[in-house]
C-alpha positions in Angstrom: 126.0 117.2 95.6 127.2 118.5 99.3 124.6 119.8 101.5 127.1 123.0 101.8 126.6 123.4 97.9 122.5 123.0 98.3 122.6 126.0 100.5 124.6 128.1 98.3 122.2 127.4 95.4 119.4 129.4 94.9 116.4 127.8 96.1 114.0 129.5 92.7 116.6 128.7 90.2 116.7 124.9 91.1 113.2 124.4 91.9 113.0 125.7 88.1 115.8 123.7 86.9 114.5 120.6 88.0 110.5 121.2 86.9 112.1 122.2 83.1 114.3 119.2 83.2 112.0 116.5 84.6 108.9 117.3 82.4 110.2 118.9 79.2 114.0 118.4 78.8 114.2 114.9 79.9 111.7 113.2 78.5 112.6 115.2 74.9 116.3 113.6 74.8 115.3 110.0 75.6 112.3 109.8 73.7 112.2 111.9 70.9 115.5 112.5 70.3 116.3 108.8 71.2 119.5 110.1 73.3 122.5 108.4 74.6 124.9 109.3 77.2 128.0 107.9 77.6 130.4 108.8 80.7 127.6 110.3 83.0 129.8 108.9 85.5 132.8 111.3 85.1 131.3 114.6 85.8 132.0 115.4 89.2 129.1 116.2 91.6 130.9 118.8 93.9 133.3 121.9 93.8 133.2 124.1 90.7 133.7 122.8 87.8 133.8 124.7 83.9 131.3 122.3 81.7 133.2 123.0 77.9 131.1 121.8 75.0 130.7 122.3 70.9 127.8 124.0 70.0 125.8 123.4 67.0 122.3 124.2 68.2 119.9 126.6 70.4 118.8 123.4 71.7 122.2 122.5 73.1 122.1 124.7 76.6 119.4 122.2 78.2 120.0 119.2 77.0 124.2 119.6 78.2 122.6 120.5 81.6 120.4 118.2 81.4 122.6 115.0 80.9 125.1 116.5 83.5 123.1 116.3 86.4 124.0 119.0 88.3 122.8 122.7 87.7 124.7 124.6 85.0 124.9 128.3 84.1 125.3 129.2 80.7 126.3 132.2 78.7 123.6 133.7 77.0 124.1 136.8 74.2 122.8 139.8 75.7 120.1 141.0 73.5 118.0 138.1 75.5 118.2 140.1 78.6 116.1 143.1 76.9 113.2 141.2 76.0 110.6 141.7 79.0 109.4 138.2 80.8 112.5 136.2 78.9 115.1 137.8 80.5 113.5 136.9 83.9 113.2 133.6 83.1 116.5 132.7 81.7 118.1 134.4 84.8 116.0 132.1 87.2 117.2 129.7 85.1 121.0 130.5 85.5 121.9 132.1 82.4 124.3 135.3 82.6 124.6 137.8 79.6 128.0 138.0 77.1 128.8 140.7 74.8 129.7 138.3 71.4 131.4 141.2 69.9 134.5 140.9 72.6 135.9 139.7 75.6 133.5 140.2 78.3 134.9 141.2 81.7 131.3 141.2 83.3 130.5 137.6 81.7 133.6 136.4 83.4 132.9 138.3 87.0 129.2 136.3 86.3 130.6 133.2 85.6 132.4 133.6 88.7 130.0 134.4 90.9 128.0 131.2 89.8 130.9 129.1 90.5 131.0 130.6 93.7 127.5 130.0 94.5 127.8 126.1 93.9 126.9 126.1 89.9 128.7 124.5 87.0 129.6 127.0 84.3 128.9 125.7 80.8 130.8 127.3 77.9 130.9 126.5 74.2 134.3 126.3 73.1 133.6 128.0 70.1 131.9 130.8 71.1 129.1 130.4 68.8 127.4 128.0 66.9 129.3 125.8 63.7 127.3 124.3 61.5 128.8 120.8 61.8 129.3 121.0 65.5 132.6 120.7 65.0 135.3 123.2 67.0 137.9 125.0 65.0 138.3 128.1 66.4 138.4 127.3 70.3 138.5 131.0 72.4 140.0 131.3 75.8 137.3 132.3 78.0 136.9 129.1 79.6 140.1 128.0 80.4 140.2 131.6 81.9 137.5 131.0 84.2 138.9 127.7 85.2 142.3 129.2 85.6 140.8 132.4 88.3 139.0 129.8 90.2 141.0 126.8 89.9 138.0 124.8 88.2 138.7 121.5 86.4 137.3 121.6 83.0 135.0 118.6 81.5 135.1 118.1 78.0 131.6 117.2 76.6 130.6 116.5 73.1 127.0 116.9 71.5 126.9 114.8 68.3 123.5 115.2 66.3 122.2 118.7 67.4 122.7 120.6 64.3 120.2 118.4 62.6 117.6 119.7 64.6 116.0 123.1 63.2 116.5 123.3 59.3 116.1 126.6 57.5 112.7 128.1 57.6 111.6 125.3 60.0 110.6 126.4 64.1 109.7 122.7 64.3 112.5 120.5 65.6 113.1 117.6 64.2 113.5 114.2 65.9 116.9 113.5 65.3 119.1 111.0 67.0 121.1 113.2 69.9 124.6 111.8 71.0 126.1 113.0 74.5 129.7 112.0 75.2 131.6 113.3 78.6 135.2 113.0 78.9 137.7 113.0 82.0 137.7 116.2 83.6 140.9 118.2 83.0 142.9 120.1 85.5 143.1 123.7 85.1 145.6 126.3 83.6 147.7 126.8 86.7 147.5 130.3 85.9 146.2 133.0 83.8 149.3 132.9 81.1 148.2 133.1 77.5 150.5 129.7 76.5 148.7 127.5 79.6 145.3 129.0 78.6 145.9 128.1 75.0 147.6 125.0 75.9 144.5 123.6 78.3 142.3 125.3 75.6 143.4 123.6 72.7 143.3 120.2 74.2 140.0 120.0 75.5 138.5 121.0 71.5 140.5 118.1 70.5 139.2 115.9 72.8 135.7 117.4 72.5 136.2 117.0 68.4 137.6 113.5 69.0 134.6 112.5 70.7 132.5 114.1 68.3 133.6 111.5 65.4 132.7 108.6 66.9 129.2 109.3 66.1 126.3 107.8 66.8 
């Protein structure tokens, strides 16, 4: 990560990222989850950049930013940000609030401001959680983002997270976790609803092709 990228972080927001990812997150994926990463080595380290994953799980947020090694701001619904002491803490931590009724123009403004402050954006393809982590119903929101601020987009995949809460259960189970990153992908060149559904629809299926390799 470029020193000019550092500055333009803010200085709370990492300190927390790193504390939560060093002595909670990491140590959960390698150990108890027995993760594996494959293609750590494709996600760019500099510049903006539009993280797109499936999303199975409520565990999914940190262990994506954690295995992509740069700080990630993700969308979170915006009920959080009315409970008192949460919604402090998942701001520090980079989260920005989206309506999941509609397209949100002030999710998108945050996402770009984030960008512009040196974070990755991460976005879930789906828009909400699938119970086989599988993406069927990819939305447009990310390839708009990329598109506005001409972000590549890296296809990520999350094999294994929707084993890990079962109904009734707060306990999470130790499950193996599977983490696969693909080639970043250029943007939409511009904000045109065949491009964006063009760029959109290729990153599920390589997302969802990476998804059935397993284990």
């Amino acid at each position: 990560m470029s020193l000019e990228s550092r500055k333009r972080e803010p200085r709370s927001s990492l300190i927390l990222y790193r504390l939560f990812k060093w002595s909670v997150v990491s140590p959960m994926l390698h150990t108890y989850f027995r993760g594996r990463i494959y293609g750590a080595e494709k996600v760019p380290h500099e510049g903006p950049l539009v993280v797109t994953c499936n999303h199975a799980s409520y565990f999914d947020p940190p262990l994506l930013a954690s295995c992509v090694g740069r700080p990630v701001a993700f969308m979170a619904k915006e009920e959080l940000f009315e409970v008192p002491v949460l919604k402090q803490a998942i701001r520090l931590y980079g989260a920005y609030p989206v309506k999941r009724s509609a397209a949100d123009r002030n999710a998108i403004r945050a996402a770009t401001t984030a960008l512009k402050e040196g974070w990755a954006v991460g976005i879930f393809l789906e828009g909400t959680r699938t119970p086989d982590g599988r993406i069927t119903e990819p939305k447009l929101g990310a390839a708009t983002i990329a598109a506005k601020l001409q972000a590549p987009m890296l296809p990520v995949s999350l094999w294994g997270t929707e084993k890990i809460l079962v109904k009734g259960s707060s306990i999470p189970r130790s499950v193996p976790i599977t983490v696969r990153i693909g080639d970043a992908i250029a943007p939409p060149s511009a904000v045109k609803k065949e491009e964006l559904q063009t760029v959109t629809h290729r990153c599920a299926a390589i997302i969802n092709a990476m998804h059935d390799l397993g284990r």
